[in-house]
C-alpha positions in Angstrom: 50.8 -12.4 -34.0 48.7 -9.8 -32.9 50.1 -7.4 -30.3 48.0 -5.4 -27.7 49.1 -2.3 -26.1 48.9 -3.1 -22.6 46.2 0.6 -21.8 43.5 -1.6 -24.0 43.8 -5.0 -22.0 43.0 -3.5 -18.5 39.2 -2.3 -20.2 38.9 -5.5 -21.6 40.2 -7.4 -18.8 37.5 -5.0 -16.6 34.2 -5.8 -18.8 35.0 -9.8 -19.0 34.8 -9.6 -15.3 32.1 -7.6 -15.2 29.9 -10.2 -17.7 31.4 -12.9 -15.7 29.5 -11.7 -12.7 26.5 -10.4 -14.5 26.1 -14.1 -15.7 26.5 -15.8 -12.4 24.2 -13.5 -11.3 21.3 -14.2 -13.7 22.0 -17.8 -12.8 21.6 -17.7 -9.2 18.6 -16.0 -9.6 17.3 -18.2 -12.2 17.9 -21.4 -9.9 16.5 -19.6 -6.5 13.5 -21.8 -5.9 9.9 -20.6 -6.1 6.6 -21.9 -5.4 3.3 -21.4 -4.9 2.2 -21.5 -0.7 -1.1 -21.6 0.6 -2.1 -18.7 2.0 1.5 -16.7 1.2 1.6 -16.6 -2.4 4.6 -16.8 -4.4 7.8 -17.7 -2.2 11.5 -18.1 -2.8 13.9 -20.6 -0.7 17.0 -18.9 0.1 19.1 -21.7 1.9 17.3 -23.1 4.8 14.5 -20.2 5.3 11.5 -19.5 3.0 11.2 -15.4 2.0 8.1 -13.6 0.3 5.7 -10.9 0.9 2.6 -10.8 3.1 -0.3 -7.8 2.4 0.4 -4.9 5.5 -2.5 -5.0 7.9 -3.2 -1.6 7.5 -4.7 -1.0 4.0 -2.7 1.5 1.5 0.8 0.5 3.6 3.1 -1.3 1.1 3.6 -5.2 1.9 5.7 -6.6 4.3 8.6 -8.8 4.0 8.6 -12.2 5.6 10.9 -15.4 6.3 10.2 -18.8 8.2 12.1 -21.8 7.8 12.1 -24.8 6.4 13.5 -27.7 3.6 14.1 -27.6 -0.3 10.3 -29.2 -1.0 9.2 -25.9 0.8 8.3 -23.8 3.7 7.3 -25.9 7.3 2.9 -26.1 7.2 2.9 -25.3 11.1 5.2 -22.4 10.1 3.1 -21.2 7.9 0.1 -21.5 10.0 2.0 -19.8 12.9 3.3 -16.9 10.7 -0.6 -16.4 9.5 -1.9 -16.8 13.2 0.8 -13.9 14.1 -0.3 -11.8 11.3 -3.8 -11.4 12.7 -2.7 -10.0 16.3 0.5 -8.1 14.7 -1.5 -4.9 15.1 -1.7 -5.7 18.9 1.8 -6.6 19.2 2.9 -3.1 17.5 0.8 -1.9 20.7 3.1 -3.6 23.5 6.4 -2.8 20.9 5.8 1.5 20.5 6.0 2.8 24.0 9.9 1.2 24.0 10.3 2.8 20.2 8.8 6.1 21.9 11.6 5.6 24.5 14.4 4.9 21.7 13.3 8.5 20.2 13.2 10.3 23.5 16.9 8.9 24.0 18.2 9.7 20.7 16.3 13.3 20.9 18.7 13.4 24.1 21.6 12.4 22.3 20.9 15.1 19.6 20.0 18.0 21.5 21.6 21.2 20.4 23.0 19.8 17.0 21.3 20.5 14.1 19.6 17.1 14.3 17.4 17.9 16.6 14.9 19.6 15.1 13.3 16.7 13.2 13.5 14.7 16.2 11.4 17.2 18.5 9.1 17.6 15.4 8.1 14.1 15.6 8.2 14.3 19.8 5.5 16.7 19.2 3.4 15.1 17.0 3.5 11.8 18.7 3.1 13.4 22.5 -0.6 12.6 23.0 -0.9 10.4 20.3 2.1 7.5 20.6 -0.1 6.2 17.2 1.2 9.1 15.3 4.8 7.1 15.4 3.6 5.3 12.8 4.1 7.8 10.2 7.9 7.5 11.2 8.3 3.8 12.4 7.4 1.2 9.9 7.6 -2.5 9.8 9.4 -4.0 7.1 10.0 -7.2 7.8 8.8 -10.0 10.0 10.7 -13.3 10.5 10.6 -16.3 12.2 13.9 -17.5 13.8 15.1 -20.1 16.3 17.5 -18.7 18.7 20.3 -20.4 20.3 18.4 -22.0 23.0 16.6 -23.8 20.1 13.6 -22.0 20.9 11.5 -20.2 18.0 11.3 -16.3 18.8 10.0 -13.5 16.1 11.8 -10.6 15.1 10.4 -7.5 13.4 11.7 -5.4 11.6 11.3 -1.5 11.9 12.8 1.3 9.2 12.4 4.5 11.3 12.5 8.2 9.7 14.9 9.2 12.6 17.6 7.2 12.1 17.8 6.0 7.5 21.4 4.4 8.7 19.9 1.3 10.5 16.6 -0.8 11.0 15.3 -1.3 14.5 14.3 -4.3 15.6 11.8 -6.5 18.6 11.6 -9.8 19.6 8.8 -11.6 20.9 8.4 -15.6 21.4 6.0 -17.2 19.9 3.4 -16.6 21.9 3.6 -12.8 21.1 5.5 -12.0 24.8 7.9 -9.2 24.5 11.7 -10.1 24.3 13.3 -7.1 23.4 13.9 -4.3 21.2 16.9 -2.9 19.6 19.1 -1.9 16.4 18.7 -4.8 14.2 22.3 -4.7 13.9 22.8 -5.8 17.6 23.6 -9.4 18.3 21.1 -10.9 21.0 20.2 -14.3 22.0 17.6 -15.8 22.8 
C-alpha cells in the first residue's frame, strides 16, 4: 500500500475542497431561474423575489439594479407594472430624496473636520452649494427594490453608493405612492 507523507495530503485535501465548492457553485447558478419579462428583460428568481436590470433614466449612467417579489412561475404583473410606473417619476423622487443626502454630507463634513478626510468632503460641499444637482456626480443609485415591510405594507427602497463614504450604501424609503419614509445607511434596520 501506498503511503503519503502527511505535508502532501493537506494541498490535496485543500484543492478537493476547493473544486467541491467551485462545482456547487456552477450548479447553483446553473439552476437560478431565468426568464424573459415584459417590459424588464431577462430576470433571475432568487428565492421569493425577482432581480434584473432596468436602463438608468439618465442616458450614458450604467443600469440599475432592481428586485420585486413574487412565485417560482415569475415575477407578480401588478409588480411589474408598479416598478415601471415608479421608474418614470424616479427622477422626481431623487428631487424630494437629495436635500436629506445634502444634509448626510454636511453632517459627515462635521464629523470629519480637521482630519485629513475633510478635504474631499468640502470639495464636494463646494461644488454642490448652489447646485444640490451637482451631488449626482457623487451620489448614485444602484439599486431599486420593492419590499413589504412588517406592517405588511409595500414600501420602496433605493439604493445609493456615495463617493464620500466607499464603506457603505445609503439608502431611502418611500411607499408606494412615492411619499418619503426615510433615509439612511442601508445597513440600518428600519421598519416600516
Amino acid at each position: 500500500m501506498l503511503k503519503m507523507h502527511p505535508i502532501f495530503f493537506l494541498p490535496l485535501l485543500i484543492i478537493g475542497g476547493m473544486c467541491l465548492l467551485s462545482g456547487l457553485a456552477w450548479l447553483y447558478e446553473k439552476t437560478r431561474k431565468k426568464i424573459d419579462c415584459v417590459g424588464l428583460g431577462t430576470v433571475t428568481y432568487s428565492g421569493e423575489n425577482w432581480s434584473g436590470l432596468i436602463p438608468h433614466f439618465q442616458t450614458g449612467e450604467p443600469a440599475v439594479r432592481f428586485e420585486i417579489p413574487g412565485g417560482k412561475s415569475g415575477p407578480n404583473p401588478t409588480d411589474v407594472d408598479r416598478l415601471l410606473q415608479f421608474w418614470q417619476t424616479v427622477s422626481q423622487q431623487l428631487d424630494l430624496i437629495r436635500p436629506l443626502a445634502m444634509v448626510e454630507l454636511e453632517d459627515c463634513f462635521d464629523n470629519v473636520s480637521g482630519t485629513r478626510d475633510e478635504a474631499p468632503l468640502a470639495e464636494i460641499l463646494e461644488r454642490t452649494a448652489t447646485d444640490s444637482k451637482a451631488l449626482d456626480r457623487d451620489w448614485s443609485l444602484c439599486q431599486v427594490g420593492l419590499y413589504e415591510g412588517s406592517t405588511r405594507e409595500r414600501y420602496w427602497a433605493l439604493d445609493f453608493e456615495v463617493t464620500w463614504d466607499v464603506e457603505h450604501t445609503r439608502c431611502a424609503y418611500l411607499d408606494l405612492g412615492g411619499g418619503l419614509l426615510g433615509y439612511d445607511l442601508s445597513c440600518v434596520v428600519v421598519e416600516y
